[in-house]
N, C-alpha and C positions, 0 to 999 in steps of 0.2 A: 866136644870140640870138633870131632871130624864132622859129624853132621851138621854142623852149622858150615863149615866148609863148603861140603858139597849142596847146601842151599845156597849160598852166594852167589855163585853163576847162574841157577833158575830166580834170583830173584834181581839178579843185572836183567837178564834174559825178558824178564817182566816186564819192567822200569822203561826198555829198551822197545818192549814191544806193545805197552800204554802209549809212550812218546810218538811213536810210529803212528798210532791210529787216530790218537790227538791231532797230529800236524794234518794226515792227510782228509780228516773232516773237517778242519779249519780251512784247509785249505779247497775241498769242495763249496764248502760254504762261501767263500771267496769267488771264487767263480760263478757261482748262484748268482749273487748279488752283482757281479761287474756284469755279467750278460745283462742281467735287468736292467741296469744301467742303461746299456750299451743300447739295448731295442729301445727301452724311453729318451734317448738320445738321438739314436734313427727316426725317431717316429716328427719329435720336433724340427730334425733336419727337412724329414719329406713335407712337414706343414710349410717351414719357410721357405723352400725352394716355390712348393706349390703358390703362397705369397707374392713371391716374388714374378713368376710368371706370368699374375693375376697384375699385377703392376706392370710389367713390361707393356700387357693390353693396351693397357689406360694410358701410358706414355705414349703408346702408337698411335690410339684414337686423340689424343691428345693435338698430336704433332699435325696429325694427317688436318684436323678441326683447322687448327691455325694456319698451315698452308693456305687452307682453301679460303678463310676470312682472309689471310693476305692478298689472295690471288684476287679476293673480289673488291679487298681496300683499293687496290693499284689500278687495276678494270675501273674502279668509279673514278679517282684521282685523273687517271686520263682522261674520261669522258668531262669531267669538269673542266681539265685545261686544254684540251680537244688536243690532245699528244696527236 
């Protein structure tokens, strides 16, 4: 009976010290995974920034195009009514 006593606290001790190394592999594993997350997550931000960028271009050449067909509709419009 004592024996078995004095293995009780070496076998909390165990239980205690399993638990311990369970949670914090579980817990590395966790973090593995959200970092990878986290860089495939960066990675598709820097595409769609870069996107978007690649759009603001085209929006500019865009604008700048139609100015200049404006500037040259209004140039003919007067030459027609001789402004």
């Amino acid at each position: 009976m004592e024996e078995k006593q004095s293995r009780q606290p070496l076998l909390y001790l165990f239980v205690a010290l399993t638990a311990s190394v369970c949670l914090a592999v579980t817990i590395a594993y966790l973090e593995i995974r959200r970092d990878s997350e986290v860089e495939k997550l960066r990675e598709e931000v820097a595409m769609l920034i870069e996107y978007v960028e690649i759009l603001k271009v085209k929006i500019n050449r865009s604008e700048t195009f139609t100015r200049k067909i404006e500037e040259m509709l209004v140039s003919k419009i007067l030459l027609l009514f001789k402004f």
